[in-house]
DRENMI-685493 format. One record per residue: residue in one letter; x, y, z of N, C-alpha, C, O in turn. Coordinates in steps of 0.2 Angstrom, whole numbers, padded with zeros to 4 digits, always signed. Example, Ala and Ser with C-alpha at 12.3 -4.5 7.8 and 13.67 -1.06 7.14 Angstrom:
A+0066-0028+0039+0062-0022+0039+0066-0016+0039+0071-0017+0042 S+0064-0011+0035+0068-0005+0036+0064+0000+0039+0067+0006+0040 
END
This chain:
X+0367-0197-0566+0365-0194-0573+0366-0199-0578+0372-0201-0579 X+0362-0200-0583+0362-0204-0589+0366-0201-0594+0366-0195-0596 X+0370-0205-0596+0376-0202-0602+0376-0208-0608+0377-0214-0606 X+0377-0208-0615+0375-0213-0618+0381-0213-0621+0382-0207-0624 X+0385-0216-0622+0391-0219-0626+0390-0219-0633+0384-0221-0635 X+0394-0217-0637+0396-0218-0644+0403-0221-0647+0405-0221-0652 X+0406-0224-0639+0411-0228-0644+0412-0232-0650+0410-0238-0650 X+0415-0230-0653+0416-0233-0659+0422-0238-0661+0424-0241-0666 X+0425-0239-0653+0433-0241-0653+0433-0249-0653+0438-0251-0655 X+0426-0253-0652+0426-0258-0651+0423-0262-0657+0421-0268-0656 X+0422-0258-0661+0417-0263-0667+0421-0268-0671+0419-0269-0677 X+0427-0273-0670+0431-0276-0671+0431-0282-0667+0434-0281-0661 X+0429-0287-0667+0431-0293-0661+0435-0299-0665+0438-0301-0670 X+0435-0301-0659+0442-0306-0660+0450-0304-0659+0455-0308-0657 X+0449-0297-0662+0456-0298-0663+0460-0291-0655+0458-0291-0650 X+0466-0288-0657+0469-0285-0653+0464-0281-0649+0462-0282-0643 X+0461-0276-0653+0455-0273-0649+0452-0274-0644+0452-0271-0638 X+0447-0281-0647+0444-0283-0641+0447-0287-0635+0446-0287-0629 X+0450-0289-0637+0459-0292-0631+0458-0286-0627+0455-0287-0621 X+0461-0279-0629+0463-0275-0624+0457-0272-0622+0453-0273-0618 X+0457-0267-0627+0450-0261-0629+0445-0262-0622+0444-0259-0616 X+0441-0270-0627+0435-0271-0621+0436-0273-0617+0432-0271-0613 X+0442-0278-0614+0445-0281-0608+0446-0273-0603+0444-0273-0597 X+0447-0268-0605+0451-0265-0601+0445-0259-0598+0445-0256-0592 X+0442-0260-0603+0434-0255-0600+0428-0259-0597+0424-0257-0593 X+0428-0267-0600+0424-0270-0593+0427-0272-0587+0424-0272-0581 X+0434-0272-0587+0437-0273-0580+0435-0265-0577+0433-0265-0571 X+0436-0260-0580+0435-0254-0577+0428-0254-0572+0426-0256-0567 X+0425-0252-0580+0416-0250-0579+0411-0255-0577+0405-0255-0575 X+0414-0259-0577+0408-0267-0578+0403-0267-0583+0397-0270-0582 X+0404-0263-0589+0399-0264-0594+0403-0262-0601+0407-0258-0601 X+0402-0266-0605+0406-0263-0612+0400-0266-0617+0395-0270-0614 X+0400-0263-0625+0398-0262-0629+0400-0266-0635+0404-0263-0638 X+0400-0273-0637+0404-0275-0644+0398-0274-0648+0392-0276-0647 X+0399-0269-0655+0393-0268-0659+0395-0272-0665+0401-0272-0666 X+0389-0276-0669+0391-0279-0674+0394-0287-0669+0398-0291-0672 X+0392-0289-0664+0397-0294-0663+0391-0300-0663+0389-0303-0658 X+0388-0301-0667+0383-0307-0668+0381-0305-0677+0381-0299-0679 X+0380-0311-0680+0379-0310-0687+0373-0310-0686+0370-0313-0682 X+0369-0306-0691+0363-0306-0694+0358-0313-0696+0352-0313-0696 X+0362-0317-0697+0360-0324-0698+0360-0328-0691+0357-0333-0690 X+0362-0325-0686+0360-0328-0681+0356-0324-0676+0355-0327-0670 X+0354-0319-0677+0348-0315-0676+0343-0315-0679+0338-0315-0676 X+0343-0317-0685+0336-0319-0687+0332-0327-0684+0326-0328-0683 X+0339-0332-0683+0338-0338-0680+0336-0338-0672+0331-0341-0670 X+0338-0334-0670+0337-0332-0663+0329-0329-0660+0327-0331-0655 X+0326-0324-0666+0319-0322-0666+0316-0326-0666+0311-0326-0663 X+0318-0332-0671+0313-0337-0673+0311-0342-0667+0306-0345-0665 X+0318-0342-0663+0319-0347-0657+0313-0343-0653+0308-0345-0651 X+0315-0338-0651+0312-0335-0646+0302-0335-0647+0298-0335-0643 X+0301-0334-0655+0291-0333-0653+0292-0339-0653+0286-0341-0651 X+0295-0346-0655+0292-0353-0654+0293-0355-0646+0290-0360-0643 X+0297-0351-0644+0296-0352-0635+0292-0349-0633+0291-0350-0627 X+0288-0345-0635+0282-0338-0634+0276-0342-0632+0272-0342-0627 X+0276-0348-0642+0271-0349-0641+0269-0359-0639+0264-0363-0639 X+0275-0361-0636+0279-0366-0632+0283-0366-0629+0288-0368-0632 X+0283-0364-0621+0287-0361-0618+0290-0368-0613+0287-0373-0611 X+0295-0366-0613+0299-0372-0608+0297-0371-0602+0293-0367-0600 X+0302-0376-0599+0299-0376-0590+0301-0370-0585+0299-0369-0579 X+0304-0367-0588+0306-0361-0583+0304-0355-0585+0308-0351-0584 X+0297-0352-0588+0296-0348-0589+0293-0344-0584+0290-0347-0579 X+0295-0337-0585+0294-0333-0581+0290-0326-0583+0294-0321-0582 X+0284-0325-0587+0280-0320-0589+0277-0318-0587+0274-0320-0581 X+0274-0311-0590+0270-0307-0584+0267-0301-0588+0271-0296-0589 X+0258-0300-0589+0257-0295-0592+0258-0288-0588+0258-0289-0582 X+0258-0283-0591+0258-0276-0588+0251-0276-0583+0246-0279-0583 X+0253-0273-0579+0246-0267-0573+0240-0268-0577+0235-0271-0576 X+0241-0264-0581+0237-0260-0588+0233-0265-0591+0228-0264-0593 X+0238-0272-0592+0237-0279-0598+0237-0274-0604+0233-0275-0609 X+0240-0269-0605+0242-0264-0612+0248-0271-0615+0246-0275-0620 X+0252-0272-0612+0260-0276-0612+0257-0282-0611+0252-0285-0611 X+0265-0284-0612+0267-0292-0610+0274-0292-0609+0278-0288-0612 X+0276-0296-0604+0285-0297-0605+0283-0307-0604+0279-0311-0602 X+0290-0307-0608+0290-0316-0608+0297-0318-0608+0301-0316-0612 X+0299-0322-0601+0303-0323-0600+0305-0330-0602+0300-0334-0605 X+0311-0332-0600+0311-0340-0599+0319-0340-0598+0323-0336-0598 X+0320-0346-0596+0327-0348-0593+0328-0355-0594+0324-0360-0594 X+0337-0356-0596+0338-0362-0598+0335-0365-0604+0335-0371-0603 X+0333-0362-0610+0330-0365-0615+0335-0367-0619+0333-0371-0623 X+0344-0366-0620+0348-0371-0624+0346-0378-0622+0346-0383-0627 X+0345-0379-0617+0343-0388-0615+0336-0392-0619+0336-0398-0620 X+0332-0386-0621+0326-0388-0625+0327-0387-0632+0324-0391-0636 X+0332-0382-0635+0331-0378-0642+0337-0379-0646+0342-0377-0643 X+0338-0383-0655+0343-0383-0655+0347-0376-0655+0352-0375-0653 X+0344-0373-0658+0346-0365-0659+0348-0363-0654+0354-0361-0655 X+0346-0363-0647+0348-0360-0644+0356-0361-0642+0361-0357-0641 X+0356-0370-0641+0361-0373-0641+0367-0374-0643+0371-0374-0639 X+0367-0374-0653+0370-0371-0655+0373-0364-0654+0379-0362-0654 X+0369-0359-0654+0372-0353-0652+0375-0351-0646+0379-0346-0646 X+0376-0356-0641+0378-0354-0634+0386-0358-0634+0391-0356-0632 X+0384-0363-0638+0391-0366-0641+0395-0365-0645+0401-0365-0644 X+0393-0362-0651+0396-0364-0657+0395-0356-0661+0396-0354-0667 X+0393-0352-0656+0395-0343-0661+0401-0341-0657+0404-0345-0653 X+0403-0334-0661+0409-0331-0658+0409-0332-0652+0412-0336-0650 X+0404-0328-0648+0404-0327-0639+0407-0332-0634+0408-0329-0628 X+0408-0338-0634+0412-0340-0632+0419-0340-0631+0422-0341-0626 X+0423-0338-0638+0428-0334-0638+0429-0328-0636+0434-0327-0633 X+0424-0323-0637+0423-0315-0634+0422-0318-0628+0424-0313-0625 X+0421-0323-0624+0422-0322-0617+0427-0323-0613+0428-0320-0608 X+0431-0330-0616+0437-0330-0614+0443-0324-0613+0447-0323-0609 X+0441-0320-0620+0446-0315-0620+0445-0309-0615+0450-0306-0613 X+0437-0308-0614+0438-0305-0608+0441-0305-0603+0445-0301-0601 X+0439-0312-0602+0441-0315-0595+0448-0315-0593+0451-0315-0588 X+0451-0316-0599+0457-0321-0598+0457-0326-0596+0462-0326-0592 X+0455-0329-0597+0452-0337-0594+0454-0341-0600+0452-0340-0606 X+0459-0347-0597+0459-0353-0603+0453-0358-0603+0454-0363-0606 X+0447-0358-0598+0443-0361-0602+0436-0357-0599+0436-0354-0593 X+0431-0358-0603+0422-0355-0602+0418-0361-0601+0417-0366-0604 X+0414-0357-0596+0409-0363-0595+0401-0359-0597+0399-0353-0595 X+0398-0363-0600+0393-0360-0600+0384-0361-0594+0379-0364-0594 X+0386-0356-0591+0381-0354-0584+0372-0357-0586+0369-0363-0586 X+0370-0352-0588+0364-0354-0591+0363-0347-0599+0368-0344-0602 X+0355-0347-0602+0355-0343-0605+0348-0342-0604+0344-0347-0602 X+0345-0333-0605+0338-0332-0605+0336-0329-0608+0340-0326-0612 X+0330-0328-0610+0326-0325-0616+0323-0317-0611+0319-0319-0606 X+0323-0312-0612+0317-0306-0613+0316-0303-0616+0319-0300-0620 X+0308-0302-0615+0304-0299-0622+0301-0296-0620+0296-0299-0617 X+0301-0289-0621+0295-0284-0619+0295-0282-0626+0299-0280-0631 X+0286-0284-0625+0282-0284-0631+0278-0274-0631+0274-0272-0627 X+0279-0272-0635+0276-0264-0635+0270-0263-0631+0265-0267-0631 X+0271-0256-0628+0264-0255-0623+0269-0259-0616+0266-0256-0611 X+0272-0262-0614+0274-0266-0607+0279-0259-0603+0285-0258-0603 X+0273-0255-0600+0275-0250-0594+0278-0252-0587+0278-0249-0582 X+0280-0258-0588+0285-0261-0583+0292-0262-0580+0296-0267-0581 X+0293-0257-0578+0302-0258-0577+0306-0262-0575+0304-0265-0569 X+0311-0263-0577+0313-0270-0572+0319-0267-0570+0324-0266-0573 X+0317-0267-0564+0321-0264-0556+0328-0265-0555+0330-0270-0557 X+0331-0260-0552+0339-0261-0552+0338-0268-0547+0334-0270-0543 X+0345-0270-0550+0348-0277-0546+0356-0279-0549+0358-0277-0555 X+0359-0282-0545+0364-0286-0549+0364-0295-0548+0363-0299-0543 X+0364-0295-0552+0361-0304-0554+0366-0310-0550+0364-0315-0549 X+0372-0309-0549+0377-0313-0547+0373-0317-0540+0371-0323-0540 X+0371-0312-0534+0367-0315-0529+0363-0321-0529+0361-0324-0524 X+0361-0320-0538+0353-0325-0541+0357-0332-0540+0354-0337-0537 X+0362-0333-0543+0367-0337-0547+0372-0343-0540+0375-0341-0536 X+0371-0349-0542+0374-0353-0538+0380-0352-0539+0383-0358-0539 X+0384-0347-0541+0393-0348-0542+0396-0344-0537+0392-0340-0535 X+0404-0343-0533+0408-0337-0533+0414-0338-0536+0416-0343-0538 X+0415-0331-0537+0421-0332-0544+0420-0324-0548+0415-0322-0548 X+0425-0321-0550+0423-0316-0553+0424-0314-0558+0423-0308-0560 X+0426-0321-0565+0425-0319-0568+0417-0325-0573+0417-0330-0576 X+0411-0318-0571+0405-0319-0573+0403-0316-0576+0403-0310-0573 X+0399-0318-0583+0395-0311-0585+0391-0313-0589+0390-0319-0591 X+0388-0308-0590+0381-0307-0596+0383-0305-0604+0388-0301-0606 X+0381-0309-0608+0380-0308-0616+0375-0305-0617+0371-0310-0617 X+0371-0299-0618+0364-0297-0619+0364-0296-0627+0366-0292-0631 X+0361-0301-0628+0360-0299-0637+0356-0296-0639+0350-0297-0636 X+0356-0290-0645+0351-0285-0647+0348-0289-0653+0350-0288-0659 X+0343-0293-0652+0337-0293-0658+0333-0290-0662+0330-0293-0667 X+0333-0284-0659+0330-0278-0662+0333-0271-0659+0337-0270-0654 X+0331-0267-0665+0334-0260-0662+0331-0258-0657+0325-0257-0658 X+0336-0256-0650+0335-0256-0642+0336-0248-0643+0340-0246-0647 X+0332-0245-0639+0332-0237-0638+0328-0236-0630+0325-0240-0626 X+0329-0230-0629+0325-0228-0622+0319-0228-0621+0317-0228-0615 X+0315-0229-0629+0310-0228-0630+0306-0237-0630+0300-0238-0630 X+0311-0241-0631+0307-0246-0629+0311-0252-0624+0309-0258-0623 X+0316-0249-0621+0316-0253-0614+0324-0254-0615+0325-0260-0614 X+0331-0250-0617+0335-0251-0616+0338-0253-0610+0336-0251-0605 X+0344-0257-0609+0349-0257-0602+0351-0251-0598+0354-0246-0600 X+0349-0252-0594+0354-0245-0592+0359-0247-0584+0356-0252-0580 X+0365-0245-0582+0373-0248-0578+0372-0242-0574+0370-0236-0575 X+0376-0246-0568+0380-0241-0563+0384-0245-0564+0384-0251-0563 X+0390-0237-0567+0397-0238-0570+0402-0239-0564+0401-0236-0559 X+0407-0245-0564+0411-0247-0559+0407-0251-0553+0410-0254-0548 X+0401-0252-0553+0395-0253-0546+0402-0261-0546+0407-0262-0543 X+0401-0264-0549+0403-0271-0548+0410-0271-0544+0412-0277-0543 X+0413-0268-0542+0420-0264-0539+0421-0265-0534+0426-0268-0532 X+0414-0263-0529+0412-0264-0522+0411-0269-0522+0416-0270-0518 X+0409-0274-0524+0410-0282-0522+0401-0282-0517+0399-0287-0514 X+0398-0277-0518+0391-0278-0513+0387-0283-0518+0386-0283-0524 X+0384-0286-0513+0379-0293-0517+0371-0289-0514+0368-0288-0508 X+0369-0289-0520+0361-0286-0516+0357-0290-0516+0358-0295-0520 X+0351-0290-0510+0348-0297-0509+0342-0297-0517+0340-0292-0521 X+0341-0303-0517+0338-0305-0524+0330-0304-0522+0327-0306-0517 X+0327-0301-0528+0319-0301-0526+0317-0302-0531+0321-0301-0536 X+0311-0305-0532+0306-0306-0537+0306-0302-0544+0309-0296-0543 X+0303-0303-0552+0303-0299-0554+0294-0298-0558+0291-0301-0563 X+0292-0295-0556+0283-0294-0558+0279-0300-0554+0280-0300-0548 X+0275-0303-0557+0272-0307-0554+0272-0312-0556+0266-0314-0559 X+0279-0318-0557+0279-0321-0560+0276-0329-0555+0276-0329-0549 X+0275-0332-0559+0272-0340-0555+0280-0342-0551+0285-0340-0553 X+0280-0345-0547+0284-0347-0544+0293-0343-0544+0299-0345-0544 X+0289-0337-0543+0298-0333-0541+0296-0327-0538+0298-0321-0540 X+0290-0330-0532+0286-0326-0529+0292-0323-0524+0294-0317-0523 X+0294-0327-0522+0299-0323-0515+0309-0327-0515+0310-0332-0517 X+0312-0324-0513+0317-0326-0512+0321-0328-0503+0318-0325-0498 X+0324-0331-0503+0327-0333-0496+0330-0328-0496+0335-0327-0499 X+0328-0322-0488+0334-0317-0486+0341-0320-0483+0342-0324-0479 X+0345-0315-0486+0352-0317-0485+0356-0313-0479+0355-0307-0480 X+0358-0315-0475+0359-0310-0470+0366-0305-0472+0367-0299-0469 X+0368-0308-0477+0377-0306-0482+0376-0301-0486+0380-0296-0488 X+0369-0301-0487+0367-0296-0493+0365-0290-0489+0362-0290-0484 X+0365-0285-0494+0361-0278-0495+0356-0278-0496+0355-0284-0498 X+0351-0273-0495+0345-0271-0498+0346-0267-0505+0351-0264-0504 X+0345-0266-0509+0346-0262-0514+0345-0253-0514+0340-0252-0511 X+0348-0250-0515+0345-0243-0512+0339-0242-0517+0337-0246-0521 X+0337-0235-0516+0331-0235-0521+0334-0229-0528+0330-0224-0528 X+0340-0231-0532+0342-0228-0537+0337-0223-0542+0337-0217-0543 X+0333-0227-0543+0328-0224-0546+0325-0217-0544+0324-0212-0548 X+0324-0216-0538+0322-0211-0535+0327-0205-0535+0326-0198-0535 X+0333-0209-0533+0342-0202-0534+0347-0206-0539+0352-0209-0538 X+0342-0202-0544+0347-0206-0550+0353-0201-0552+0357-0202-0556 X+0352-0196-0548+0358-0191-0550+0364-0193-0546+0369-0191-0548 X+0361-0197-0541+0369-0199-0535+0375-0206-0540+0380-0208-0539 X+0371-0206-0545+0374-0213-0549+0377-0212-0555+0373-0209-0559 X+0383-0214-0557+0386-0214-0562+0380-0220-0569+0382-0225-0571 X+0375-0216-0570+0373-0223-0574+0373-0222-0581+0369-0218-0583 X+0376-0225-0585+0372-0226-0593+0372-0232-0595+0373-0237-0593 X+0370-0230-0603+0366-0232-0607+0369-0232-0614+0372-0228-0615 X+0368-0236-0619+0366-0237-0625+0361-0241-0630+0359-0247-0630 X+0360-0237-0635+0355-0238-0641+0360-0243-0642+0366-0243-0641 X+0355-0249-0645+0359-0254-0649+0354-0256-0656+0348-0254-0657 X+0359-0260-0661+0355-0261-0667+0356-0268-0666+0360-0269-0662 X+0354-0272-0669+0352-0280-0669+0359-0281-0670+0363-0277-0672 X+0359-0287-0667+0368-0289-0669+0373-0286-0664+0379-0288-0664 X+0370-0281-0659+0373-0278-0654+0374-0280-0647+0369-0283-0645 X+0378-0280-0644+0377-0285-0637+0384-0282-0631+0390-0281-0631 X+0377-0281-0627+0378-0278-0622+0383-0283-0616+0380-0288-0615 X+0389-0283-0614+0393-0287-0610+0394-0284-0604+0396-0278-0604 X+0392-0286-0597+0392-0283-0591+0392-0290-0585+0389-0295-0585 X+0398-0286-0579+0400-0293-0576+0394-0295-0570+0390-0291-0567 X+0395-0300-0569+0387-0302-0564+0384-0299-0557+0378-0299-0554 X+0392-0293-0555+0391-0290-0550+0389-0282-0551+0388-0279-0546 X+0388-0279-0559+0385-0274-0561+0378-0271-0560+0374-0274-0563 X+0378-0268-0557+0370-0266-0556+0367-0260-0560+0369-0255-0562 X+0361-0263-0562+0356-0264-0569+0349-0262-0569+0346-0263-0564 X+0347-0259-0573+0340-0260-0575+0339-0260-0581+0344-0260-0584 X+0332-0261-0583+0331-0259-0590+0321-0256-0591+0316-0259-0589 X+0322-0250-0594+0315-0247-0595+0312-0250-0597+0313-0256-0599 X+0305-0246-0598+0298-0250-0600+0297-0247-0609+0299-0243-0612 X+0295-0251-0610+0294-0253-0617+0286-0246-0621+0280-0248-0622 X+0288-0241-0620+0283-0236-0622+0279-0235-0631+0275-0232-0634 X+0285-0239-0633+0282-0238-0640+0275-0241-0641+0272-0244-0635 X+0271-0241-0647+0266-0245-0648+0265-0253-0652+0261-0257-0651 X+0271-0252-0657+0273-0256-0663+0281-0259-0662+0283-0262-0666 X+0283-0257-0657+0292-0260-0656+0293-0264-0651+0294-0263-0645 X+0294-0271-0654+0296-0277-0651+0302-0274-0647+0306-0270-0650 X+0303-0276-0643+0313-0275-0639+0312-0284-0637+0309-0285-0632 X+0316-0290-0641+0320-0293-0639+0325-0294-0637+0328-0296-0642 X+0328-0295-0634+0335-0299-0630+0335-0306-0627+0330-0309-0625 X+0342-0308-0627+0345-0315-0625+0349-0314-0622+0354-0313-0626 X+0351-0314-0618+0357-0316-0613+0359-0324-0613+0356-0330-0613 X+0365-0322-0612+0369-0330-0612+0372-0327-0607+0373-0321-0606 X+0375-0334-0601+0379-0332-0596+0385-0336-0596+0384-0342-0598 X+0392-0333-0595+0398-0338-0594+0402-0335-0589+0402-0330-0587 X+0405-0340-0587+0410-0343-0582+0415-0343-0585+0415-0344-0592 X+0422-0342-0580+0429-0343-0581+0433-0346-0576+0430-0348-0570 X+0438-0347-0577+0442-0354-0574+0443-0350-0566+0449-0351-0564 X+0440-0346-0563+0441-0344-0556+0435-0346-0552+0435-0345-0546 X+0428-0350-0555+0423-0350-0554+0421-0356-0551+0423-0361-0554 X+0418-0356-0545+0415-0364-0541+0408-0365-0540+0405-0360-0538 X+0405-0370-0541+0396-0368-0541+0397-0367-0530+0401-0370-0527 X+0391-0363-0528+0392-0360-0523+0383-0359-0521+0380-0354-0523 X+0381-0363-0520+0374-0361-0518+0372-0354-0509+0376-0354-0503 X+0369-0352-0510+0370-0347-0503+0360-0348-0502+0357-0352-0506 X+0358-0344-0497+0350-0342-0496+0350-0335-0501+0355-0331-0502 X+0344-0336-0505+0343-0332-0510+0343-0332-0516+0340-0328-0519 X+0347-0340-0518+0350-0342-0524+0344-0344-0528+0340-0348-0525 X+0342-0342-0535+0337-0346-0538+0338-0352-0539+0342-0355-0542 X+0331-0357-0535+0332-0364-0536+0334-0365-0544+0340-0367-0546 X+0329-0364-0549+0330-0365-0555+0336-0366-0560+0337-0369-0565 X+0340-0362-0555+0347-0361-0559+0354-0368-0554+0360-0368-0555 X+0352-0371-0550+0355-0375-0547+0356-0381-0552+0354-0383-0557 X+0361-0384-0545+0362-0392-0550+0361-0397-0543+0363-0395-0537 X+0358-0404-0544+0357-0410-0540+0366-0411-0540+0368-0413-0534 X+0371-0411-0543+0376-0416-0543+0382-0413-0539+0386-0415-0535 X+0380-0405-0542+0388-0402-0539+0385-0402-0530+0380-0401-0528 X+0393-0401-0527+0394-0398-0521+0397-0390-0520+0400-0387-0524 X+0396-0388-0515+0401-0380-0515+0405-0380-0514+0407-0383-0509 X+0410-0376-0520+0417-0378-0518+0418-0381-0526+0423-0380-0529 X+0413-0385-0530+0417-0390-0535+0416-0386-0541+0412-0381-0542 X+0421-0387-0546+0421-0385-0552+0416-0384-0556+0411-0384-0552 X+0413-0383-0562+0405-0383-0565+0406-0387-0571+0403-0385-0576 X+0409-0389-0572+0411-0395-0577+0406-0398-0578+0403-0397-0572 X+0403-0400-0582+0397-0405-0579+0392-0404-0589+0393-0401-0594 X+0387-0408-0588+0381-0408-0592+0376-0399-0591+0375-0395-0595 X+0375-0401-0584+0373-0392-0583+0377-0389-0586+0375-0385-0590 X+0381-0389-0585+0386-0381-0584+0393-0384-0589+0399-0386-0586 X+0390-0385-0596+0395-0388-0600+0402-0383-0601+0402-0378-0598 X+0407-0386-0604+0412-0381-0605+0413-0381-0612+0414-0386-0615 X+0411-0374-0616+0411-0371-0622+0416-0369-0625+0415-0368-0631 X+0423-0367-0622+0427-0366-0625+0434-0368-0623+0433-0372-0619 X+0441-0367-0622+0446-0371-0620+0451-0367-0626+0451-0366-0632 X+0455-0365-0622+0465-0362-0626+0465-0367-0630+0462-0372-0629 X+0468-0367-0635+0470-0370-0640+0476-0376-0635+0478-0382-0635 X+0478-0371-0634+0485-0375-0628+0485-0379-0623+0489-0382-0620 X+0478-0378-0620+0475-0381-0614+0479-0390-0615+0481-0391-0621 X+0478-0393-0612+0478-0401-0613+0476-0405-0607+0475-0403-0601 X+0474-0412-0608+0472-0414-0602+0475-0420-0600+0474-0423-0595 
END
């Protein structure tokens, strides 16, 4: 059953709050809520980044119009490597901070980041999953930064969680998402699950959701299991960005399954993600080397 949160407890970051607050309801639930935790000025930087990837998109795009062609969704991956904006933002905003603290981690690495945009009229849902499977890393402390760019509602393709799913440690096997060029199929895992089909006994599931307004950002660990609605408005853009980070428990780890795109030529399994790919964004002030 869908239940939508009106916490209010976390609208403070940085300081004690989000230390315990949010630490202590993402460790629970595997999804917490920091509202206001992105400035306006980099929200506006961020929209701009995203229609110049729209309308020059980097090498890993992943788009795909509606059934209907009513829609469009426009994905992409890995564009800090193309974009300064994005690059500075993946570095040099709060969230590298907010991740450590989650984490408890005295250092973050930055995984990759992605762009979605379901542009109005886009009747496509995108299907429960949890992403860790996609991802060359094991390590548990992983998650998603889902930035609100626009005001996110049900009505044009909000998040929505199965609360604690991340608990169980099940890795669902990875599938395609629409029909996009080259992420037609994934390598079956023999380790993995099938997904159930939530959707259909959505009452058997602890799931919610929340509205967000720009500047809002959704935090949820890589083993939460997710979807997000279809964009039924006429007139309402829903962009988001996700950034992904790592914490000091984290080794790059390729498996069958794993998205080539998100790989590295250099590391081995087993090795730390230090690297040019998988830069490190932030460090304890104490840390030393």
């Amino acid at each position: 059953m869908l239940k939508h949160s009106d916490d209010q407890a976390l609208g403070r970051r940085g300081g004690h709050l989000l230390e315990v607050n949010a630490r202590r309801r993402y460790e629970s639930d595997g999804v917490v809520v920091l509202p206001k935790c992105i400035e306006l000025s980099w929200v506006e930087a961020l929209r701009e980044a995203i229609d110049r990837d729209i309308h020059n998109p980097g090498p890993y795009v992943h788009s795909y119009d509606s059934e209907d062609n009513a829609g469009y969704f426009h994905g992409n991956l890995r564009t800090w490597e193309n974009d300064p904006t994005f690059r500075s933002f993946c570095m040099d905003s709060s969230l590298p901070g907010v991740a450590a603290a989650l984490f408890g981690s005295r250092k973050v690495n930055l995984l990759y980041d992605q762009i979605f945009v379901k542009e109005p009229a886009t009747m496509v849902r995108t299907r429960w999953h949890n992403d860790q499977p996609y991802w060359p890393v094991q390590g548990r402390q992983v998650a998603s930064f889902w930035v609100a760019l626009d005001h996110v509602t049900t009505e044009n393709g909000a998040l929505e969680f199965i609360r604690g799913s991340h608990i169980s440690g099940d890795w669902y096997q990875p599938e395609a998402f629409g029909s996009t060029a080259g992420y037609d199929a994934y390598e079956r895992n023999p380790d993995y699950k099938p997904i159930p089909n939530i959707e259909a006994e959505r009452e058997k599931y602890d799931i919610v959701s929340w509205n967000l307004e720009p500047g809002d950002v959704y935090v949820f660990h890589g083993l939460t299991v997710h979807s997000a609605g279809v964009n039924r408005t006429k007139q309402v853009r829903r962009r988001g960005y996700a950034v992904r980070y790592t914490g000091d428990d984290v080794v790059y780890d390729t498996r069958p399954g794993t998205n080539a795109h998100l790989c590295s030529f250099v590391h081995k399994d087993g090795d730390i993600l230090d690297s040019d790919q998988y830069p490190v964004v932030w460090t304890h002030p104490r840390t030393t080397t």
